[in-house]
C-alpha positions as CSV (number, residue, x, y, z in Angstrom):
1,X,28.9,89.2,-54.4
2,X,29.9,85.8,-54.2
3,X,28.8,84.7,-57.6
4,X,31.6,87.5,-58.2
5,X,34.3,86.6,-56.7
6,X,33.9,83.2,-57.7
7,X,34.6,84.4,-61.4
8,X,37.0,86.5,-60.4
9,X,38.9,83.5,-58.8
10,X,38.3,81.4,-61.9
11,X,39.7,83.6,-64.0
12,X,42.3,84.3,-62.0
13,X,42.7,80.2,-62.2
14,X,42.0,80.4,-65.9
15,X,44.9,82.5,-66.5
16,X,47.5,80.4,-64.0
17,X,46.8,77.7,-66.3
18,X,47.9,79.8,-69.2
19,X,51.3,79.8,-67.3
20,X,51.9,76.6,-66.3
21,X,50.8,75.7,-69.8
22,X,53.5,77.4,-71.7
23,X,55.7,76.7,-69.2
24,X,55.6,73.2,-69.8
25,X,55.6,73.2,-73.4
26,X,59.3,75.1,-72.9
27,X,60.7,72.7,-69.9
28,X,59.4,70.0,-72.6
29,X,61.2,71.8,-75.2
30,X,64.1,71.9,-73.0
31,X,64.4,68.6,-72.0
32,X,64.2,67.0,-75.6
33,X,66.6,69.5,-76.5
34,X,69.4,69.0,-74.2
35,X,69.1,65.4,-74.2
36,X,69.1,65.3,-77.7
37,X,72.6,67.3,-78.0
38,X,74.1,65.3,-75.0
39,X,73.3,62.4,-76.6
40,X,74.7,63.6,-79.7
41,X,77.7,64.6,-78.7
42,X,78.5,61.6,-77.2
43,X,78.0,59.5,-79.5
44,X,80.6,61.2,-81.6
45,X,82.9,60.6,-79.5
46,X,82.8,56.9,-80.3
47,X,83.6,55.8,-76.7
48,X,82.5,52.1,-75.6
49,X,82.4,51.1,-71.9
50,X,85.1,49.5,-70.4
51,X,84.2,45.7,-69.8
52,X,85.7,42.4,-68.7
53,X,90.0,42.3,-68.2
54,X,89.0,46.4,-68.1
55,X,87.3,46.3,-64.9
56,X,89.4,44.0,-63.3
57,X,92.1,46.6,-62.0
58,X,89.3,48.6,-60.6
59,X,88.8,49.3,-56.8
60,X,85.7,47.1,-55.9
61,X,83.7,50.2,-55.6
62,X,84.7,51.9,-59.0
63,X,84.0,48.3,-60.7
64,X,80.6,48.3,-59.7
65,X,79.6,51.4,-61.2
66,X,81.2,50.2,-64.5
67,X,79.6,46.8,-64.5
68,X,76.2,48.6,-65.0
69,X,77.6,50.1,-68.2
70,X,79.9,47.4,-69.2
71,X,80.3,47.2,-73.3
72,X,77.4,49.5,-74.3
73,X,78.3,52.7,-76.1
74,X,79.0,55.3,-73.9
75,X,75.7,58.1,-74.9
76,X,73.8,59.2,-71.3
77,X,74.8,61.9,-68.7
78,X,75.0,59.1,-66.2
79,X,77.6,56.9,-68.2
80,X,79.8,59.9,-68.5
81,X,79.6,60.4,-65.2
82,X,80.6,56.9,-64.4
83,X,83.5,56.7,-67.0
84,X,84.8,60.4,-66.1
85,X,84.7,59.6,-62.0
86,X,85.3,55.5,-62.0
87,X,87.5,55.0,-64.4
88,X,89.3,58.4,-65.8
89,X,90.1,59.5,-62.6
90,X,91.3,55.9,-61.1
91,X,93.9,55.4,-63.6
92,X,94.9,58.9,-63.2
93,X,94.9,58.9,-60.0
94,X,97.0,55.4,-60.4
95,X,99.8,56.9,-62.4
96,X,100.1,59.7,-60.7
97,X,100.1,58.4,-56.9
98,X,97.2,60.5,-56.1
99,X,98.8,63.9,-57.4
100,X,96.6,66.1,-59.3
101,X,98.1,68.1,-62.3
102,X,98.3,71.0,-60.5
103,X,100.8,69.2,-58.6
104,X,102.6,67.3,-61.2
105,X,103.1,70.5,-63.7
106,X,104.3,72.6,-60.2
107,X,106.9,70.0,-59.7
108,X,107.6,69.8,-63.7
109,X,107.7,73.7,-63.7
110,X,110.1,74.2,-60.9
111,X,112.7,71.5,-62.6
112,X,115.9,73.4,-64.3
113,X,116.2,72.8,-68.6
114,X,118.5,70.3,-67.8
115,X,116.6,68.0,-65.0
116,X,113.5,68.7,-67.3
117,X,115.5,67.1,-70.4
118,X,116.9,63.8,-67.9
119,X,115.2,60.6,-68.5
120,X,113.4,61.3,-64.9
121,X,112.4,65.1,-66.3
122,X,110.6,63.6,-69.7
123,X,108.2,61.4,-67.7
124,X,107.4,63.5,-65.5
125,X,106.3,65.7,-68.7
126,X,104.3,62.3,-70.1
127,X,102.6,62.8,-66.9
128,X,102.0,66.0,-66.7
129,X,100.5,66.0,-70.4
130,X,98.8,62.4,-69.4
131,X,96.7,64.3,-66.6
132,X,96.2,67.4,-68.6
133,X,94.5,65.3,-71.3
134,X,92.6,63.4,-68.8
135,X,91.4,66.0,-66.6
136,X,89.9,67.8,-70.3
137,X,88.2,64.6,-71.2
138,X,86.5,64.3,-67.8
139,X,86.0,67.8,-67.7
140,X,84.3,67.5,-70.9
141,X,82.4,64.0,-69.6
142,X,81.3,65.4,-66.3
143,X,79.8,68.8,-68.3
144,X,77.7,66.4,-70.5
145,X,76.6,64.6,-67.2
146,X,75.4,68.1,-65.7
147,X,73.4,69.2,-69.0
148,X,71.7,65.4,-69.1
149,X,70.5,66.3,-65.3
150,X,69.5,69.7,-66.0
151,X,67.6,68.3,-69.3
152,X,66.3,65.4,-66.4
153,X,65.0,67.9,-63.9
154,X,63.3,70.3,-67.1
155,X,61.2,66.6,-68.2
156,X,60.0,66.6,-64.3
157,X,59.0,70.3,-64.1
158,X,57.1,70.2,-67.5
159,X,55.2,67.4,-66.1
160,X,54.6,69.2,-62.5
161,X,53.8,72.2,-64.9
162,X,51.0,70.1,-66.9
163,X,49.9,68.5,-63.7
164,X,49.1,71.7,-62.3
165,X,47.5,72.9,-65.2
166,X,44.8,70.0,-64.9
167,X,44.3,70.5,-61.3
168,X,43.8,74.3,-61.9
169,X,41.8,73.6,-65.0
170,X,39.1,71.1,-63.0
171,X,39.2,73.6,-59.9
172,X,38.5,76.6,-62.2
173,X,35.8,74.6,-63.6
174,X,34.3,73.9,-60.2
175,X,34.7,77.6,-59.4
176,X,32.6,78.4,-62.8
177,X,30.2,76.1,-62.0
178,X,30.0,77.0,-58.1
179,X,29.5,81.0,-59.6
180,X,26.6,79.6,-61.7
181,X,24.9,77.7,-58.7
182,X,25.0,80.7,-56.3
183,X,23.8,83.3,-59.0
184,X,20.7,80.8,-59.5
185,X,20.3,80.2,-55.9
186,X,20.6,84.0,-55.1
187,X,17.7,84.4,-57.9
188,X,15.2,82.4,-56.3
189,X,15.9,83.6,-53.0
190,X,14.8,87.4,-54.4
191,X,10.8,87.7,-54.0
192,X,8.9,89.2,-56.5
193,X,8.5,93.0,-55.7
194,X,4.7,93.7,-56.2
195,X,4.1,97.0,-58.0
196,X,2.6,99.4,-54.5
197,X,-0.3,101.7,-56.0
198,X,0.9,105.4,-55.5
């Protein structure tokens, strides 16, 4: 009965692996895929980190971050991340006092044709197109970021997935080999039943 359940355990085991198996080969498949199109995509965008005189302007804080990445072509999830949240946003949030574009375009929206056409009206539209364009770009920046992580966390799981698989594999091994021991054991534990004359 053991012997049985043993097998039945290993099998059970046998076919976890299976799983975890294909399951890895797909997070695999997923994580050279997305970091291949992140990395892509960025790099067609031709955008090089901000360095030296660039930096300068930078809260202390914000100019760390870009020091990291200073000069090298901007092309991983956590460089667009940098460039989209310490250096986009600051100078937007520079020209713009702290106002976001909702803000701005309210306050362009609710001007009349002609305080819209005064010298005052016209760069406040500069603005509002100015923050428009630069909340897209980080938009677009902090997406690639969230696809690099995603494609990050599918590399861990595949190899959780094929570390599990080897654990499984050895124990179902042991569990085979454990079935095999008892169902020997249980044989010479059996006495020879000696024909009884009738």
């Amino acid at each position: 009965m053991r012997s049985a359940f043993d097998k039945l355990i290993s099998w059970t085991g046998l076919l976890l692996v299976a799983v975890l198996l294909v399951a890895g080969g797909l997070l695999t498949w997923a994580n050279t895929f997305v970091g291949n199109q992140v990395h892509d995509q960025l790099v067609m965008q031709d955008i090089t980190m901000p360095s030296g005189g660039a930096l300068e302007g930078l809260p202390a804080a914000d100019a760390k971050v870009m020091k990291k990445y200073a000069g090298s072509k901007l092309d991983t999830g956590p460089e667009a991340q940098a460039y989209a949240d310490h250096y986009i946003l600051v100078h937007m949030n520079a020209a713009s006092g702290g106002r976001t574009y909702e803000e701005v375009s309210g306050e362009f929206i609710s001007m009349s044709d002609e305080q819209k056409a005064s010298e005052e009206g016209q760069a406040l539209a500069g603005l509002r197109q100015t923050l428009f364009m630069g909340n897209t770009l980080r938009g677009l920046l902090l997406y690639a970021y969230a696809f690099a992580t995603i494609g990050t966390i599918a590399g861990i799981a595949a190899i959780v997935s094929f570390a599990g698989a080897t654990i499984l594999l050895v124990l179902v091994a042991l569990g085979l080999w454990h079935a095999r021991r008892v169902e020997h054991t249980a044989e010479r534990l059996v006495p020879d039943r000696a024909v009884q004359p009738a």
